[in-house]
C-alpha positions in Angstrom: 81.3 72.4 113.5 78.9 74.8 113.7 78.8 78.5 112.4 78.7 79.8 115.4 82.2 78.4 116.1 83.2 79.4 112.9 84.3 82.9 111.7 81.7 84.6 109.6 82.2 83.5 105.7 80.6 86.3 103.6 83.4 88.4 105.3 86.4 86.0 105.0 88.8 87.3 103.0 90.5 84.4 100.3 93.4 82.8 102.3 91.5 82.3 105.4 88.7 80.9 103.6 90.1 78.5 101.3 93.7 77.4 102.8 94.2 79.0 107.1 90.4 78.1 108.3 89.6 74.8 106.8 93.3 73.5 108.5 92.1 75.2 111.8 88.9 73.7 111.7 90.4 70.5 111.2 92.2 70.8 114.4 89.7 72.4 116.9 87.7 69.8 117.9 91.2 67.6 118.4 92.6 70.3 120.4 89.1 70.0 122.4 89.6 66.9 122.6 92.8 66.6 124.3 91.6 70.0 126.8 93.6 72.1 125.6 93.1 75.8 126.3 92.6 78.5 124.0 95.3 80.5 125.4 98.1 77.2 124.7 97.0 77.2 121.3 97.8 81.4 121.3 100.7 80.7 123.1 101.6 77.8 120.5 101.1 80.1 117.7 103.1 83.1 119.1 106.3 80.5 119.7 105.7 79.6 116.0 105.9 83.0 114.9 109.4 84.0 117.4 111.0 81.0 115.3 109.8 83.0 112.2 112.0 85.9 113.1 114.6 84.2 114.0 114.8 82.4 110.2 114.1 85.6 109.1 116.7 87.1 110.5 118.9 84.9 108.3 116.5 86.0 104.8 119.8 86.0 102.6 119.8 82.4 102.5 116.6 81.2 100.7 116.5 78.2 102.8 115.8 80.2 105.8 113.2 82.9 104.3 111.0 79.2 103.6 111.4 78.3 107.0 110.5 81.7 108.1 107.2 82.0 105.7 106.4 78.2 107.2 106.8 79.3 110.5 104.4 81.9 109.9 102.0 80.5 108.4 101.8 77.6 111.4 101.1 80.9 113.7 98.3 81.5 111.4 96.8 78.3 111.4 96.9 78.7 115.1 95.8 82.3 115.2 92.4 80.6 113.4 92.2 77.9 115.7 92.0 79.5 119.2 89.1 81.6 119.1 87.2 78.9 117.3 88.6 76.7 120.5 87.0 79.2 122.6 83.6 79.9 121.0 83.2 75.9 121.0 84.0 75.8 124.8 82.6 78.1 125.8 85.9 79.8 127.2 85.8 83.2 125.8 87.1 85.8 128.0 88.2 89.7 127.8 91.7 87.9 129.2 92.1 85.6 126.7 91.4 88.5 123.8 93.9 90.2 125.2 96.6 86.9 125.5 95.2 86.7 121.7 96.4 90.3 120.9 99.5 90.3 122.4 100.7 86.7 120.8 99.7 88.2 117.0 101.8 91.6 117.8 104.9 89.2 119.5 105.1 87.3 116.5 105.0 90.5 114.0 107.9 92.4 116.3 109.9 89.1 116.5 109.7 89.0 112.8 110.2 93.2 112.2 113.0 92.9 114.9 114.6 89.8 113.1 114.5 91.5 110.1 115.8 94.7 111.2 118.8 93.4 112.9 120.0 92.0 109.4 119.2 94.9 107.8 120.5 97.3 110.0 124.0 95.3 109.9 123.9 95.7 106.2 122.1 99.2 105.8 123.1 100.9 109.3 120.8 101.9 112.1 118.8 104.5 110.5 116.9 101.1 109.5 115.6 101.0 112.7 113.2 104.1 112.5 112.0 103.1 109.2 111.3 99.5 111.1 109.7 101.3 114.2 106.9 103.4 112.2 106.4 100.5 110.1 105.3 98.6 113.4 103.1 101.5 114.7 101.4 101.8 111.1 100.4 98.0 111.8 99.7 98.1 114.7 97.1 101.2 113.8 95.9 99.0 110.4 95.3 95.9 112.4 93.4 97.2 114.7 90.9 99.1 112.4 90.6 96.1 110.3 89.5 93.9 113.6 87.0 97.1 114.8 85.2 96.1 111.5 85.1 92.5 111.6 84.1 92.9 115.3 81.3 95.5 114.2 80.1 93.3 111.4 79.5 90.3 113.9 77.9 92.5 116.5 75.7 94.7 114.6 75.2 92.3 111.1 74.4 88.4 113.0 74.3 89.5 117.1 77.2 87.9 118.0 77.6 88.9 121.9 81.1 88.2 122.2 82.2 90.5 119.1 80.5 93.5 120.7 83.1 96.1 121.0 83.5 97.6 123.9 82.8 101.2 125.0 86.0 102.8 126.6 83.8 104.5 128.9 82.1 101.5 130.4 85.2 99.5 130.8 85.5 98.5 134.8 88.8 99.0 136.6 89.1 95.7 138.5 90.3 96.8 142.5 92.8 94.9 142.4 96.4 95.0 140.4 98.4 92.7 139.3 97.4 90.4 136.0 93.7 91.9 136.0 95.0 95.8 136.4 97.5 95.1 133.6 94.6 93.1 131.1 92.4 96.4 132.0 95.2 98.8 130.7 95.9 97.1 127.6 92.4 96.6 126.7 91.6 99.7 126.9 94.6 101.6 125.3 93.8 99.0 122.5 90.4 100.0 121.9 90.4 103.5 122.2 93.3 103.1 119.4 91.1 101.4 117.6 88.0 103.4 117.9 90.7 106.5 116.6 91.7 105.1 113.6 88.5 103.2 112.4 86.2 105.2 111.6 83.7 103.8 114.0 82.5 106.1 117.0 81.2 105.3 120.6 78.1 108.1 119.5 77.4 105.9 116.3 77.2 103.0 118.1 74.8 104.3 120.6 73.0 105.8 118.6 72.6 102.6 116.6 71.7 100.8 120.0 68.7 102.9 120.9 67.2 101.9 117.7 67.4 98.7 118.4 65.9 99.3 121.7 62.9 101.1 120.0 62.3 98.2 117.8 62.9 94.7 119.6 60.4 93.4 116.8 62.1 94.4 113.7 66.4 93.2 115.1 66.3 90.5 112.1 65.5 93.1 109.3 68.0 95.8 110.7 70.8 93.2 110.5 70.0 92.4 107.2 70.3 96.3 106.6 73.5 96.2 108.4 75.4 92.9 106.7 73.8 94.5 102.9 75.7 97.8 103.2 79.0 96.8 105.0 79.3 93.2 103.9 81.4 94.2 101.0 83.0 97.5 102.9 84.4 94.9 105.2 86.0 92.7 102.8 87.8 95.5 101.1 89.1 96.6 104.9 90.4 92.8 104.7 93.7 94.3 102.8 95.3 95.3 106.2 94.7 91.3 107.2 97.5 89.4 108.4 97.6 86.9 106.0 98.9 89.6 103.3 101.8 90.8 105.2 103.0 87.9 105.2 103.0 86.8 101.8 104.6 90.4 101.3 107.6 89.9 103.7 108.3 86.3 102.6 108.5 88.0 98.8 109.9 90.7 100.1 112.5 88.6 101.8 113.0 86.3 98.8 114.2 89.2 96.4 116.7 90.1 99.2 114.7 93.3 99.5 112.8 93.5 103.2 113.4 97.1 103.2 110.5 97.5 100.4 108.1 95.7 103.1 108.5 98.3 105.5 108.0 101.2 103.3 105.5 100.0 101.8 103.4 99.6 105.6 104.1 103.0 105.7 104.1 104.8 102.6 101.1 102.6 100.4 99.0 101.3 103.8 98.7 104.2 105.9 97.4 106.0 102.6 95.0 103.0 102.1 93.4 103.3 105.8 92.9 107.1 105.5 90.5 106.5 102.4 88.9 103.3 104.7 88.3 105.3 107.4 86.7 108.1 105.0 84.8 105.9 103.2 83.3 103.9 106.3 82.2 107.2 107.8 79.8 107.4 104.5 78.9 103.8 105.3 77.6 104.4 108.8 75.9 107.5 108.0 74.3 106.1 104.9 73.3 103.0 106.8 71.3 105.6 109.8 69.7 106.8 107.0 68.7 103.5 105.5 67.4 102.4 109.1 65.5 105.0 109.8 64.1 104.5 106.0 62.9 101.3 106.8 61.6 101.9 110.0 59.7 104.4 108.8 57.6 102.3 106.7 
């Protein structure tokens, strides 16, 4: 499979890499195969994940907090195997990002929800609002995280289908119905992620007209690019998936899911606020480094 199919590796944080990918990349080119669509296997993986909430919702009993974690980690597997299913079909769409998004934010609220319906039977309601700012503060922290892989891809190796898209030049389709309602989520989705980020829609452009300038010089100002945010990127990789679960199913297998949530909201939100500082220095120091090197 080639690396085009493949996520980028320098970037990858250590689960992905080692144990979620290689098991995806197993099953891609079966799944090809056998025609099956990018959005089954999302759809696969978001079923995979509702079962997770449900065991979860049963985390007292060890047996079902396994079953929970295993359930999870199938939606993972999944979650790395359907864009790689698309990139090698050549079936990307705006659609099918969106079918992507919404399957990885189901499986999270079937598992927060799981979890809070045990919890607020033990605890009382009040659980709730701690469970309901938890899930906005992901929500928020996700989205970031993917605005920098996205950025990476784009700006670092010219991958056209991770450019991220201005809000601005996002088309309302005429029509309603499924296309209306994939315009609206899109782009609520990324001018939430362009908010908590870091990234700007003036950065970007601005970065664009350089490139313009310089059509001869694109392979030296992505090495720029991938040399100062390569490692800026894998530090973001701490609002990944793949960690929050690990910390629910520990979490869940001290009897103590309530630590989970306050730690999304007390320990990660503070985490993103110093990303988001830090990657403003990034892009500024990275202008300066362009125009540098262009000035040679």
């Amino acid at each position: 499979m080639s690396e085009t199919v493949k996520r980028t590796s320098e970037i990858e944080e250590f689960t992905n890499l080692y144990l979620i990918h290689p098991i995806s990349s197993w099953l891609v080119p079966r799944l090809a195969s056998l025609r099956v669509s990018p959005n089954a296997v999302s759809l696969s993986g978001m079923f995979s994940g509702v079962l997770a909430g449900v065991a979860y919702s049963q985390y007292q009993n060890t047996a079902f907090a396994l079953a929970g974690f295993a359930f999870m980690l199938i939606w993972h597997i999944m979650d790395g195997a359907d864009g790689q299913l698309a990139r090698l079909t050549q079936t990307q769409s705006e659609f099918g990002k969106v079918i992507d998004g919404i399957c990885d934010y189901v499986v999270f609220i079937s598992v927060y929800v799981g979890l809070a319906l045990a919890l607020s039977a033990e605890l009382g309601l009040w659980v709730w609002i701690v469970v309901l700012g938890a899930g906005a503060s992901h929500a928020i922290q996700s989205g970031a995280y993917e605005v920098q892989r996205q950025e990476y891809d784009y700006w670092g190796h010219g991958k056209a289908s991770a450019r991220l898209p201005d809000p601005h030049d996002l088309k309302k389709p005429t029509n309603g119905g499924v296309q209306g309602l994939s315009f609206w989520l899109n782009c609520g989705y990324v001018k939430m992620q362009y908010a908590f980020s870091g990234v700007t829609s003036e950065q970007r452009r601005h970065i664009h007209e350089i490139f313009l300038k310089h059509p001869d010089r694109h392979a030296e100002m992505r090495r720029l690019y991938r040399e100062t945010f390569a490692r800026s990127v894998k530090v973001w990789s701490v609002m990944c998936a793949n960690y929050r679960t690990f910390a629910i199913f520990i979490a869940c297998i001290f009897k103590e899911p309530l630590w989970y949530f306050w730690f999304e909201i007390a320990v990660l939100n503070l985490v993103l606020f110093a990303l988001v500082q830090k990657q403003k220095r990034y892009n500024t120091f990275y202008t300066s480094r362009l125009r540098d090197a262009l000035a040679e």
